[in-house]
C-alpha positions in Angstrom: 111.8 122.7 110.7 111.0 119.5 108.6 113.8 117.2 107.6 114.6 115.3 104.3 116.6 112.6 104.1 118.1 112.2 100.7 119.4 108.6 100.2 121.6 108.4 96.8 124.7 106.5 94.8 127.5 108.5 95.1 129.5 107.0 92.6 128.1 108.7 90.1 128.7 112.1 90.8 127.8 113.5 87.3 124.6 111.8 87.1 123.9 113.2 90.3 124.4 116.6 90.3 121.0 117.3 88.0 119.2 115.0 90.1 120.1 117.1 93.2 120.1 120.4 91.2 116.4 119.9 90.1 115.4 118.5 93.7 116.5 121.8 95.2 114.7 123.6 92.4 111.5 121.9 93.0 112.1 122.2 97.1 112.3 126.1 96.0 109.2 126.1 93.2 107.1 125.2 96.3 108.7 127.6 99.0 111.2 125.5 100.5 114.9 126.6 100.8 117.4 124.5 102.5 118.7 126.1 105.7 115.9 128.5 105.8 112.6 126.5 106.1 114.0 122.9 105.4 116.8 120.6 107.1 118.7 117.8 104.3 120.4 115.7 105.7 122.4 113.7 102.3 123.1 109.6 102.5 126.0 109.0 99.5 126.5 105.3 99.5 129.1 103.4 97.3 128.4 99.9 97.9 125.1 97.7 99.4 126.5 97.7 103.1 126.7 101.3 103.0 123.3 101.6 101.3 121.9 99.5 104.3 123.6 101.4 106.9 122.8 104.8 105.6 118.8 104.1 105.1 118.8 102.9 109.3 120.4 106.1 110.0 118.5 108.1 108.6 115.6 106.6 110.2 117.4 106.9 113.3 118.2 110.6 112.8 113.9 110.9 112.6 114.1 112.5 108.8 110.0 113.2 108.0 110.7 112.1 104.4 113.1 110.2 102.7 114.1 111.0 98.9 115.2 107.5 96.9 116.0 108.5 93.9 116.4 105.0 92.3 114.7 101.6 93.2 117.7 100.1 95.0 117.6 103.3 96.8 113.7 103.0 97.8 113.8 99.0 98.3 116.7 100.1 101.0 114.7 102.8 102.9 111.2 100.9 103.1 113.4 97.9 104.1 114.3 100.3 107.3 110.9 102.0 107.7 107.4 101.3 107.2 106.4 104.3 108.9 108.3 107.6 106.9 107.1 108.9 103.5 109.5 107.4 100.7 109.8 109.3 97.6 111.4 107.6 94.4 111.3 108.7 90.9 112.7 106.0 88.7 111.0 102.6 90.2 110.2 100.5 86.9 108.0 97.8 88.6 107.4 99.1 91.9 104.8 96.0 92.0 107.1 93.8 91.1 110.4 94.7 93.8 107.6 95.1 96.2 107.0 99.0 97.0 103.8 99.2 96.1 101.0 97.0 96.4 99.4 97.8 93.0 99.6 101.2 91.2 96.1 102.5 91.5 96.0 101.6 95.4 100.0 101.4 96.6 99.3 101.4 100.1 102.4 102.1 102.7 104.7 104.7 102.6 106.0 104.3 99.2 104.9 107.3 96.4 106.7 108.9 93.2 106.9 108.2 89.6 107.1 105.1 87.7 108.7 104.1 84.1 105.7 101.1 84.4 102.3 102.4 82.6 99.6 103.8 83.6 97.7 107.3 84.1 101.3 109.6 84.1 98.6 112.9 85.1 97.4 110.6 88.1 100.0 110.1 89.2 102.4 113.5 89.0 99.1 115.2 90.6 99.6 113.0 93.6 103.1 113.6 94.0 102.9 117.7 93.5 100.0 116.8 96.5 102.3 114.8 98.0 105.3 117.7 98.1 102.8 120.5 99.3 101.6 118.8 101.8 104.9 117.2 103.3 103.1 113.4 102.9 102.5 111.0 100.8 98.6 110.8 99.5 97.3 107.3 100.7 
């Protein structure tokens, strides 16, 4: 059974709750139900030192993907792997704070959506390949 890791700010619990609501909802759209087909394992951090700590264990606990909602969140979990897939959805400059190496060609093991412009059809096709297939496109 694969295993998310979900890495989040859990200080703002009523921000959160969507996020998490429409994360289960697209886990579901694509046949995955938690505790049926798919382990998540949840990271809720209220300060950095937590947010460091919580990224290294869940590349100790061997999670095949890790969910960053936010780019503090995905700037944590590539800092602890270069290996697992990395999902964000909010980076503005992913460029800029160093997750990818350019938009048309990120390399590593950064993918998701970016505020920053460019082709928005591009790049929601790769991540809807990315979620079928369990990986990130490269």
């Amino acid at each position: 059974m694969p295993v998310i890791g979900v890495l989040y700010n859990g200080s703002t619990e009523q921000q959160r709750s969507p996020l998490i609501g429409a994360f289960h909802q697209g886990l579901y759209e694509t046949g995955y139900v938690e505790g049926r087909n798919v382990k998540i394992g949840y990271r809720s951090w209220d300060n950095k030192e937590q947010l460091a700590k919580f990224a290294t264990e869940l590349v100790a606990d061997r999670v095949d993907l890790i969910v960053a909602p936010t780019t503090i969140d995905a700037i944590a979990a590539k800092r602890a792997t270069s290996t697992i897939p990395i999902v964000t959805i909010t980076a503005g400059n992913p460029v800029g704070v160093g997750l990818a190496a350019s938009l048309a060609r990120p390399g590593g093991n950064v993918t998701g959506l970016s505020s920053q412009g460019g082709d928005i059809t591009k790049r929601l096709g790769l991540l809807a390949e990315a979620a079928v297939s369990g990986s990130p496109t490269r």
